[in-house]
C-alpha positions in Angstrom: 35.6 -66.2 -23.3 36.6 -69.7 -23.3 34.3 -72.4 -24.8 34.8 -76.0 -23.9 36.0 -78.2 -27.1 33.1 -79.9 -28.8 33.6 -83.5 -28.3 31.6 -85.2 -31.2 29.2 -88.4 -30.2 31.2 -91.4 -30.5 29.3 -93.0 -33.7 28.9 -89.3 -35.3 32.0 -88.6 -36.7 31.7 -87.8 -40.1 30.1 -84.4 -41.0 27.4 -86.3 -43.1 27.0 -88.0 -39.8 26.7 -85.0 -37.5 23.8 -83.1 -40.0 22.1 -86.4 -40.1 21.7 -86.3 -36.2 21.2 -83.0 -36.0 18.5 -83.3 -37.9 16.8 -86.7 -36.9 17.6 -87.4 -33.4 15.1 -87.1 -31.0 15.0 -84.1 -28.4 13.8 -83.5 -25.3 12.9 -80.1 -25.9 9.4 -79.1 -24.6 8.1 -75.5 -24.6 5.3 -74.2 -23.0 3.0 -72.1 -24.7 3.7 -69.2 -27.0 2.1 -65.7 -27.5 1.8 -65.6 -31.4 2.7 -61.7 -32.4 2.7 -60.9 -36.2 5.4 -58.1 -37.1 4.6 -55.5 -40.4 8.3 -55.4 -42.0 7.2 -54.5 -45.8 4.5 -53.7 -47.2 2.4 -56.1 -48.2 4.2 -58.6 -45.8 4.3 -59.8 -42.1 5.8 -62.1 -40.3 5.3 -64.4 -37.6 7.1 -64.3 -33.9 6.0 -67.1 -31.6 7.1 -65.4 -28.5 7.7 -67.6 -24.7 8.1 -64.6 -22.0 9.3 -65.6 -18.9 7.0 -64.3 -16.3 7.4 -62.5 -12.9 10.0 -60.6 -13.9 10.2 -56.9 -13.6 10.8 -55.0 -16.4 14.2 -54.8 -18.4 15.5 -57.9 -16.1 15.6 -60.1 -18.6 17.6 -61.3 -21.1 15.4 -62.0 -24.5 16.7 -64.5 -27.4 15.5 -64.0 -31.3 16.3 -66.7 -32.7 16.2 -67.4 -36.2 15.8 -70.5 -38.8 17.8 -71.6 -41.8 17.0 -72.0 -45.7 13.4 -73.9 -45.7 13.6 -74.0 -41.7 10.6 -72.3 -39.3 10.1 -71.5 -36.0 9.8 -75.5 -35.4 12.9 -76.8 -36.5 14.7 -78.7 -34.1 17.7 -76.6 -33.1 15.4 -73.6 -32.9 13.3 -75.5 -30.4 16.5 -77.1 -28.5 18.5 -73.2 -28.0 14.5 -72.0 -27.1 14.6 -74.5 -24.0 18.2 -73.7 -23.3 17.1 -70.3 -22.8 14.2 -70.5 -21.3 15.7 -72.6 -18.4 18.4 -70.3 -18.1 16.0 -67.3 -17.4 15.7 -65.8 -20.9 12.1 -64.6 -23.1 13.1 -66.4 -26.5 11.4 -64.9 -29.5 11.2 -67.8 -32.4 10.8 -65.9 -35.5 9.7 -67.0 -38.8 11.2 -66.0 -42.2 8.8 -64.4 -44.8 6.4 -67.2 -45.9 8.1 -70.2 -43.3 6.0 -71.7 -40.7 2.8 -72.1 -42.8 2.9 -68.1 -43.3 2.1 -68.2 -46.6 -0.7 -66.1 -46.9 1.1 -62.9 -44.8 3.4 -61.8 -47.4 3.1 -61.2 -51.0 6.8 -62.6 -51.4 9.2 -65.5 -50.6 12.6 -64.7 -48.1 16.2 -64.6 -48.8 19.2 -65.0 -47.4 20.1 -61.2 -47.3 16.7 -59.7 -45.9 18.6 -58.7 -42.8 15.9 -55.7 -42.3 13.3 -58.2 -41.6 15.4 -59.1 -38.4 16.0 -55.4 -37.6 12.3 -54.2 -37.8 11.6 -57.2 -35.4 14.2 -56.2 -33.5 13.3 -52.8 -33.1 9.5 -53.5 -32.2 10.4 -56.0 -29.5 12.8 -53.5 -27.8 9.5 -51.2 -27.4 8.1 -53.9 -25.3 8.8 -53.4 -21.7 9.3 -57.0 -20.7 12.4 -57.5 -23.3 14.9 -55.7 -21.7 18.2 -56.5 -23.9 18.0 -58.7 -27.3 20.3 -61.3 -28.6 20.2 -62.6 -31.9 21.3 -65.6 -32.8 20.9 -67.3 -36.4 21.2 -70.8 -37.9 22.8 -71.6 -41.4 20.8 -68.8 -43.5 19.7 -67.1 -40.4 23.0 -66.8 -39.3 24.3 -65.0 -42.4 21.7 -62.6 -41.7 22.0 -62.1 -38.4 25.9 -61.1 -39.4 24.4 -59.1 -42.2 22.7 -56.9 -40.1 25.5 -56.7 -37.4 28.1 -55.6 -40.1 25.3 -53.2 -41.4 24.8 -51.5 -38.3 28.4 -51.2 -37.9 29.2 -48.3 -34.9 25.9 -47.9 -34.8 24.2 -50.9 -33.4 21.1 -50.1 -31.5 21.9 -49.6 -27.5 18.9 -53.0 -27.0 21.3 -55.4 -28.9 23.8 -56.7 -26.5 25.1 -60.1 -28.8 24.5 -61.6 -32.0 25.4 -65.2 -32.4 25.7 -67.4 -35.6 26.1 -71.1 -36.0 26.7 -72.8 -39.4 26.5 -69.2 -41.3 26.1 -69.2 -45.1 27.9 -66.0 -45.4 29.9 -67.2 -48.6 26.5 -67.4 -50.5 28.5 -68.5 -53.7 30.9 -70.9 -52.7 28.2 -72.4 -50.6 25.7 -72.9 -53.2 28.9 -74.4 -55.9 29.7 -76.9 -52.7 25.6 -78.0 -52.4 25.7 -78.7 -55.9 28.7 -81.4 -55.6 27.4 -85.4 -56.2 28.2 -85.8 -52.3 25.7 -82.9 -51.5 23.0 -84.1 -54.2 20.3 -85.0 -52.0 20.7 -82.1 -49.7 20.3 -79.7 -52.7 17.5 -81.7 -54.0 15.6 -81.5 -50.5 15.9 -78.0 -50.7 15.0 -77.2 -53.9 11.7 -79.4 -53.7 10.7 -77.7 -51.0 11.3 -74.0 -52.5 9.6 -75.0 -55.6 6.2 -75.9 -53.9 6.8 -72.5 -52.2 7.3 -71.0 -55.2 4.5 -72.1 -56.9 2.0 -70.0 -55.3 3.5 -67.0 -56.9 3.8 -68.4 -60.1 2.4 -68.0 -63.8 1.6 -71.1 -65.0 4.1 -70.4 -67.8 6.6 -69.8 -64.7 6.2 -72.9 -63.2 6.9 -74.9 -66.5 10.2 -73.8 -66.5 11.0 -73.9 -62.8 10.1 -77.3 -62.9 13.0 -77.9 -65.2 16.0 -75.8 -62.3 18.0 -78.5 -61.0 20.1 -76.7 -59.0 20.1 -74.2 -56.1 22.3 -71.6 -58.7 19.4 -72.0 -61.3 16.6 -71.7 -58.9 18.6 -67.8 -57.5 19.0 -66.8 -60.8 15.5 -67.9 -62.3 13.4 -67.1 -59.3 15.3 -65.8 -56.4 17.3 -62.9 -58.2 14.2 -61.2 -60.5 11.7 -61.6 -57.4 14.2 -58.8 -55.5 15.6 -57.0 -58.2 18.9 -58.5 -58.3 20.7 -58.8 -61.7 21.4 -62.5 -61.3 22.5 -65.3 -59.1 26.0 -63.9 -58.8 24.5 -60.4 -58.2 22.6 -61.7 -55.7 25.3 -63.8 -53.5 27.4 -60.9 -53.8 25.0 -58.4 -52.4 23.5 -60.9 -49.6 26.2 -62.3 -48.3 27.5 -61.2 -44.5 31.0 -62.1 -45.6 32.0 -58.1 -46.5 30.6 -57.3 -43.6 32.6 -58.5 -40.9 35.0 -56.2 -40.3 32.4 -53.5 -39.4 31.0 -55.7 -36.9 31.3 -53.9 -33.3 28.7 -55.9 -31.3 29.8 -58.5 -29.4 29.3 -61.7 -31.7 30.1 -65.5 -31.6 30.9 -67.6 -34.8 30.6 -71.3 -34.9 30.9 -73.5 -37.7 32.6 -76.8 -38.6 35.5 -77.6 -41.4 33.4 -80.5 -41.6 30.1 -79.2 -42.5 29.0 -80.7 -46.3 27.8 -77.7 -47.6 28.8 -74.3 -45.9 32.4 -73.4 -47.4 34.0 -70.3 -45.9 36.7 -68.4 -48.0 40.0 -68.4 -46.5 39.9 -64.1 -46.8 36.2 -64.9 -44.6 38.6 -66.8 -42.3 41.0 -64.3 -42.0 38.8 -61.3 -41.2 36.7 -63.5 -38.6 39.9 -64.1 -36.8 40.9 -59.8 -37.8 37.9 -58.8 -35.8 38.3 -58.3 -31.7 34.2 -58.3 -31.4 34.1 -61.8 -32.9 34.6 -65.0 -31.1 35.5 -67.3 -33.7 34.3 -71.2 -32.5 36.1 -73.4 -35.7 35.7 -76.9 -35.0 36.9 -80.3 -36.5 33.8 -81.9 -36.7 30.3 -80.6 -36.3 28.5 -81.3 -39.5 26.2 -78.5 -40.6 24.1 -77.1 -37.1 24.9 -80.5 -35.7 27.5 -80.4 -33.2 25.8 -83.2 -31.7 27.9 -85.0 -28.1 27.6 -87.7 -25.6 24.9 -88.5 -24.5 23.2 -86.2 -27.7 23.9 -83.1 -26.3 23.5 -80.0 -28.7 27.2 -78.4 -27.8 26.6 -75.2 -30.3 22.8 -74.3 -28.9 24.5 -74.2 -25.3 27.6 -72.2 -26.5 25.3 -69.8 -27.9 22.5 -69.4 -24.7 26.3 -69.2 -22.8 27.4 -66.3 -24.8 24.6 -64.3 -24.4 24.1 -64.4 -20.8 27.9 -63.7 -20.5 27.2 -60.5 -22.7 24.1 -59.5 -20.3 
């Protein structure tokens, strides 16, 4: 499959530039209403689907779209809601889901998300695929999301379930380590302290109130893993951690059909050359490298979102 070349806005040039916009420009997007659907995928925890199904079809005839949020994201961020009306207007049910605890979910699970809880997306996978009206799933993932959605691709391996037709990742954190050392560079500061203000108050709810004297101290994404991340799942450490979650091992056992898109420009996603390597290794990938993009920008003329219509364009192609 061919994808046209992203052309980057004229005055959005620098990768800074292009996370910026992708961020803070204004969209058009406007979605009709959603059928809220909670999904049981621990115990002790649930999350929450905001599902748009396009009626009038008959069943199976339609395409349906999970899509999934980055680190701190929800169900509302703006390049979930953009790719949602993409799909929807191309004919697709799009399933927005929400990460343990994002999207004012708080009180529905008795722990925080990572960025290797690729079961989450497979339970709500598997229970939307018992719905008559979804017909064939596509995953696509953003940043975090999209190192899980890779996770779980790798993980199924051979075996992916007969409902999944495409799995599509844009900006993927799948180098958890290298990643996190490249948000912690003085170019990346305020990125790394957006997120870790916003994981703390998150935190905090689960906290002793010996526990949140000393998170208050973490002042870096490495220190928040290791303190808070790591013990919370069981992991020996930050390192153990990155190493276990990461979808970077994983893609050579990838079989499903699967698009890759990420930028050399993006300010805080580094991919290892080896990732590189087995990305371009693996026939089911379609790797998507571009010059400029930021990180889940790939904003164009006219502020176009070029990666949320490559990946609606991918999986109607693997319909």
């Amino acid at each position: 499959m061919n994808h046209p070349q992203f052309s980057h806005h004229r005055w959005l040039r620098s990768g800074h530039a292009q996370t910026i916009a992708g961020w803070a420009w204004p969209r058009r997007a406007l979605l009709p209403p959603a059928e809220d659907r909670r999904f049981i995928v621990a115990p002790g925890v649930q999350v929450l689907c905001r599902i748009h199904w396009n009626e009038g079809a008959a069943p199976h005839s339609r395409l349906t779209l999970l899509l999934v949020h980055g680190l701190e994201g929800s169900s509302e961020s703006g390049y979930i809601h953009g790719t949602a009306a993409q799909a929807l207007a191309a004919g697709m049910n799009v399933v927005r889901m929400n990460l343990r605890t994002c999207g004012g979910t708080e009180h529905l699970s008795s722990t925080m998300y990572h960025s290797g809880l690729s079961e989450d997306l497979a339970t709500v996978a598997a229970r939307l695929a018992e719905d008559e009206r979804t017909g064939q799933i596509a995953i696509a993932g953003f940043s975090l999301g999209g190192n899980q959605a890779l996770k779980l691709a790798g993980e199924w391996g051979d075996a992916f379930p007969p409902y999944v037709c495409a799995v599509a990742a844009i900006s993927p954190a799948m180098d958890l380590a290298a990643s996190c050392d490249l948000l912690h560079a003085p170019s990346n500061r305020i990125y790394e302290w957006r997120f870790l203000r916003s994981l703390k108050k998150r935190a905090a709810a689960r906290l002793s109130a010996d526990r949140l004297t000393a998170i208050g101290a973490i002042g870096s994404m490495r220190e928040f893993d290791d303190q808070v991340t790591a013990p919370a799942f069981g992991f020996a450490g930050a390192a153990d951690y990155y190493a276990r979650a990461s979808a970077s091992p994983l893609l050579s056992r990838i079989r499903v059909p699967t698009l890759v898109i990420y930028s050399v420009d993006d300010p805080f996603i580094c991919l290892l050359d080896s990732t590189r390597r087995d990305l371009q290794a693996n026939p089911n990938i379609t790797t998507v490298e571009c010059r400029h993009g930021g990180h889940c920008g790939f904003v164009g003329p006219r502020g176009r979102r070029w990666a949320e219509e490559r990946v609606v364009e991918f999986a109607s192609q693997r319909y």
